[in-house]
N, C-alpha and C positions, 0 to 999 in steps of 0.2 A: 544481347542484340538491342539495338537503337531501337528505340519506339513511339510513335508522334499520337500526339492527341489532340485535335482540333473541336472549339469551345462552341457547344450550339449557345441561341439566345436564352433557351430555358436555364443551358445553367450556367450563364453568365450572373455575379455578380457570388459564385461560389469563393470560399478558401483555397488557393493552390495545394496547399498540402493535403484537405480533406478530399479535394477533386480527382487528385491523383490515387492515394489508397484511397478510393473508394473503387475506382475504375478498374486498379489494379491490384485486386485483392494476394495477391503474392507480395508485396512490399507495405508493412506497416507504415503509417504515420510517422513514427519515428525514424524508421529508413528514409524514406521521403525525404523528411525535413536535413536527415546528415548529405543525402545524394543534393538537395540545393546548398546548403553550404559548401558543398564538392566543386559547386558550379557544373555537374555530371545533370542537372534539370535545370531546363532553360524555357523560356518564355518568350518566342520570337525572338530568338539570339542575344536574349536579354538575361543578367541573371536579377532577379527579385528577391522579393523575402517570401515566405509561408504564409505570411498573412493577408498579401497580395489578393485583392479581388478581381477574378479573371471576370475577362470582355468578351462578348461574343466576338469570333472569328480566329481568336488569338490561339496559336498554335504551341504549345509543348514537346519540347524533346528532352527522352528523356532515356539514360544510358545508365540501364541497371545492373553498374556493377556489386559483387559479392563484399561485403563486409571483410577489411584483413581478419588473419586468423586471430582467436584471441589466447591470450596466453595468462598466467599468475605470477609475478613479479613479487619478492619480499620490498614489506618496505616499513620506516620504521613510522608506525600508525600506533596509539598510544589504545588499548584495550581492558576494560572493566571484565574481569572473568570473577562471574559468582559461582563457581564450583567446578572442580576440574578431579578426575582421578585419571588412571593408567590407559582407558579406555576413550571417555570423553570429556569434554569440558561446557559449559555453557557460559556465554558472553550477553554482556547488556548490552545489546548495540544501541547505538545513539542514533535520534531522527536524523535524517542526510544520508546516510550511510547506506550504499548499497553491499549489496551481499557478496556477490561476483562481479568480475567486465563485461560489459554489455549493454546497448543500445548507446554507444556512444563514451560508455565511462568504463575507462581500462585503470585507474588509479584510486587510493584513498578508498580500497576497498573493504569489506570483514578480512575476506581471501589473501587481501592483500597483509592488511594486519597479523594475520593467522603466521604466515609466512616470512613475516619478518619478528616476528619474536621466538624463530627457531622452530616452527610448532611442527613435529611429526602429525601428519596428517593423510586419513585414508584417500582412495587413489581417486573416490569419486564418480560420477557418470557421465563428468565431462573433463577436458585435463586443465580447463579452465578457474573449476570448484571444486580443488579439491579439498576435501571433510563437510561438504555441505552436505547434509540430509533433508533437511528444509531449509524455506526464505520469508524473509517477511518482510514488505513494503518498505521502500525508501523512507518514507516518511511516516514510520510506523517504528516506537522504540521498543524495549524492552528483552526477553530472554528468546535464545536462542542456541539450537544445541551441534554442537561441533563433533564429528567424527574424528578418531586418532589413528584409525587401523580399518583396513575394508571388513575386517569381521566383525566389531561393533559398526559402520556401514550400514552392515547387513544388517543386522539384529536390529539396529534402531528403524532401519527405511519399512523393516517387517510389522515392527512395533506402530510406526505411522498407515501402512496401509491395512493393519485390523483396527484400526482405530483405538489403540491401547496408547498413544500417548495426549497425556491431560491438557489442553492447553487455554488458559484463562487469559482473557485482557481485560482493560478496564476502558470503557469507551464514554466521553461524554459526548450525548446527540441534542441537536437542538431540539425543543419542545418536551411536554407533559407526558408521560409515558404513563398512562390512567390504571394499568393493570401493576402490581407486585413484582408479575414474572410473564414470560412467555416463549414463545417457540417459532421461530420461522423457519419452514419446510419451503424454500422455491430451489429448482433448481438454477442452473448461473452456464448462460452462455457468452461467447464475442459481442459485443453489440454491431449489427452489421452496420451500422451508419456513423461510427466514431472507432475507429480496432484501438483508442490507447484504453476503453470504458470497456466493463464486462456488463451483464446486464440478466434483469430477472427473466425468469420463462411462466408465463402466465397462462390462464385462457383467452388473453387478447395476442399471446405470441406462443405458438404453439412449438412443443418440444423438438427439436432437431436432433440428431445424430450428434454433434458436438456438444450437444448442454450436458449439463451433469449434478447430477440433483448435490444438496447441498442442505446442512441443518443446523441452526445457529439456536441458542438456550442464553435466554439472557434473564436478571436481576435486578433491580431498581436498590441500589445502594444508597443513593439519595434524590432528592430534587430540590432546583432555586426556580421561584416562578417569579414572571415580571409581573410588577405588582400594576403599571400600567398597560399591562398583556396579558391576563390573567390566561389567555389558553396559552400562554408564550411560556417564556423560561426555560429551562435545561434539564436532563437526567445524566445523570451518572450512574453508568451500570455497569456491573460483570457481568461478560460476555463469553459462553463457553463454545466453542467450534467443535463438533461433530464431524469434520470435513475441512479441507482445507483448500477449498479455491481461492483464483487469483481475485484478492480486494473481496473476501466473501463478507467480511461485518460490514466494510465500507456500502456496498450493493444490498444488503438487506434491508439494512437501518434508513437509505433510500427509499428501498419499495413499502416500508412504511411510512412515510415522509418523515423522517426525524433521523435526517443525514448528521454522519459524525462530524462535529464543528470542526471546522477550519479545511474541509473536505469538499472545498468548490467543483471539483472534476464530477462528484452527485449531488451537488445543487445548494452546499451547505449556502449561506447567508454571504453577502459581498457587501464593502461600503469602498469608495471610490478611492480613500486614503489605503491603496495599496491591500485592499482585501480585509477578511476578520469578521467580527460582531457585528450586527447595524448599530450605527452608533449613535441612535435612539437609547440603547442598551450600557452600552460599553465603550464610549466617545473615545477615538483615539489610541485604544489598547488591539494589538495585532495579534496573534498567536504566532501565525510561520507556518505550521504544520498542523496536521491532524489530530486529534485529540484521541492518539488511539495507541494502547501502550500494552506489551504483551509481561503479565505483571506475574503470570505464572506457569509454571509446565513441569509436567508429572512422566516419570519415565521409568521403565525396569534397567537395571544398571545393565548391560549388555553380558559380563562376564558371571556376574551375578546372581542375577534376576533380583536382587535388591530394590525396591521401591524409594526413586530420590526425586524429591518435589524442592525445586528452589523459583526464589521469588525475590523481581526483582524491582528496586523501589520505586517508585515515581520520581521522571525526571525532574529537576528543580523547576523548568520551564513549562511545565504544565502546573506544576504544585502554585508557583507565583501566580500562573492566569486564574485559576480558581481562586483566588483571594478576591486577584482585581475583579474575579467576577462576583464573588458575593457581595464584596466591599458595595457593587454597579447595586447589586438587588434587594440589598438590606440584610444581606446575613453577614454571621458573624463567623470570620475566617480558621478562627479557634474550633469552630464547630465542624465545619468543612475538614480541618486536618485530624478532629476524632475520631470521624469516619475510615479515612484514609489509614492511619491508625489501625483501627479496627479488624480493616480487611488485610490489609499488608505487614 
């Protein structure tokens, strides 16, 4: 059904797309922003962009049709598998790469890949993913464990909701992480004022029905400090998940201000040349993605119960930016990779 919204002067000078989900908490952001490319939301019979700042008086319409269905296409997508037996396989997935079709992206998927290298795969919870058990962030690399039959499915999806499978990342956050180790207990809701961001639950925002507590175990592997920042610089840590909400390291590592670098969505650090470092720091070297890499995960074999922990390396793209980054802070890159070493 058609639906018109008319812009008071207060909140003129909004985002179209945040004005809309926000008003109309049934259509994500993301919906949103595909329904104006549809030209399906309109602005005085106008079509815009998303970023469009509305005027007071200016009128929206807006025809919220349903997403086509989404399906699993084979296709030939080129895939890193670090362990695979009769039951399951585990794949390094590469930053970019989402898991399934969805919010726009039906192609160049894991599901897709999965699919086109022949792979027998379990039937899923949706007919969209089939063998996913779990997901991990677009812009989040490393292991990931595939289902080949709904009976390991089962036994794996089992294994994740006793919390019986291991899952370590390695996350670099910007700033001095003063403690060895620690623990954050918050739990993790929607954020009502942004639906693509989740967000902590505090005593300044009190628990709702939808939150859901959440426990992250983190490491200090190393640290570079800026020698003209002396509270500045970086940690590199392992991060172990107790839990697995959506963007749960990404939103911790926030509510302790020492967001995962290159993770602008919770506030990491921007410079105007296209995002990254302040380049006070690191003049002119970008990342692309997040510096957040799922580097290992621990699991009972399904048919088994055999204990199988595989690990998977650091992508070359991150390994290069810790160079240029110690190279920026006066360390020595040889030293940065005996760590890396060490742990991997």
């Amino acid at each position: 059904m058609k639906q018109d919204l008319v812009v008071s002067a207060e909140e003129a000078g909004e985002r179209l797309d945040r004005y809309v989900s926000d008003r109309l908490p049934e259509l994500s952001r993301t919906r949103v922003q595909e329904l104006i490319d549809e030209g399906l939301l309109q602005v005085d019979g106008r079509r815009l962009k998303s970023a469009h700042r509305l005027r007071a008086g200016e009128r929206i319409s807006i025809e919220p049709r349903a997403r086509p269905q989404l399906d699993a296409r084979a296709e030939d997508v080129p895939l890193d598998v670090l362990y695979e037996d009769d039951d399951v396989l585990v794949v390094n997935k590469p930053a970019g790469m989402t898991v399934h079709a969805g919010a726009g992206r039906t192609s160049g998927t894991l599901v897709n890949a999965l699919l086109g290298r022949g792979q027998g795969l379990s039937g899923g919870s949706e007919a969209f993913r089939p063998g996913i058990v779990h997901r991990l962030d677009r812009e989040t690399s490393g292991a990931i464990i595939v289902a080949k039959s709904d009976a390991a499915h089962a036994h794996l999806a089992e294994q994740f909701r006793a919390r019986g499978v291991k899952k370590t990342y390695l996350a670099l956050v910007e700033g001095y992480l003063e403690r060895a180790r620690g623990r954050i207990e918050l739990a993790i809701a929607r954020d009502p004022k942004r639906r693509v961001r989740m967000a902590p639950v505090g005593p300044k925002r009190p628990a709702g029905p939808k939150a859901r507590e959440a426990r992250t175990d983190w490491r200090v592997l190393t640290t570079m400090r800026a020698k003209q920042a002396p509270r500045g610089g970086f940690t590199l840590a392992e991060v172990q998940l107790h839990t697995g909400r959506t963007h749960q390291i990404r939103v911790h590592f926030a509510a302790l201000r020492h967001p995962v670098v290159g993770d602008t969505l919770y506030g990491a650090a921007k410079v105007k040349q296209k995002g990254g470092l302040p380049a006070s720091i690191l003049t002119g070297s970008t990342l692309g993605r997040n510096f957040l890499h799922a580097a290992k995960i621990g699991f009972e074999q399904p048919r088994t119960g055999k204990w199988i922990e595989v690990t998977a390396p650091l992508p070359q793209e991150l390994r290069e930016y810790l160079h240029r980054l110690a190279e920026a802070l006066g360390r020595a890159a040889t030293e940065i990779d005996a760590r890396i070493r060490s742990y991997l």
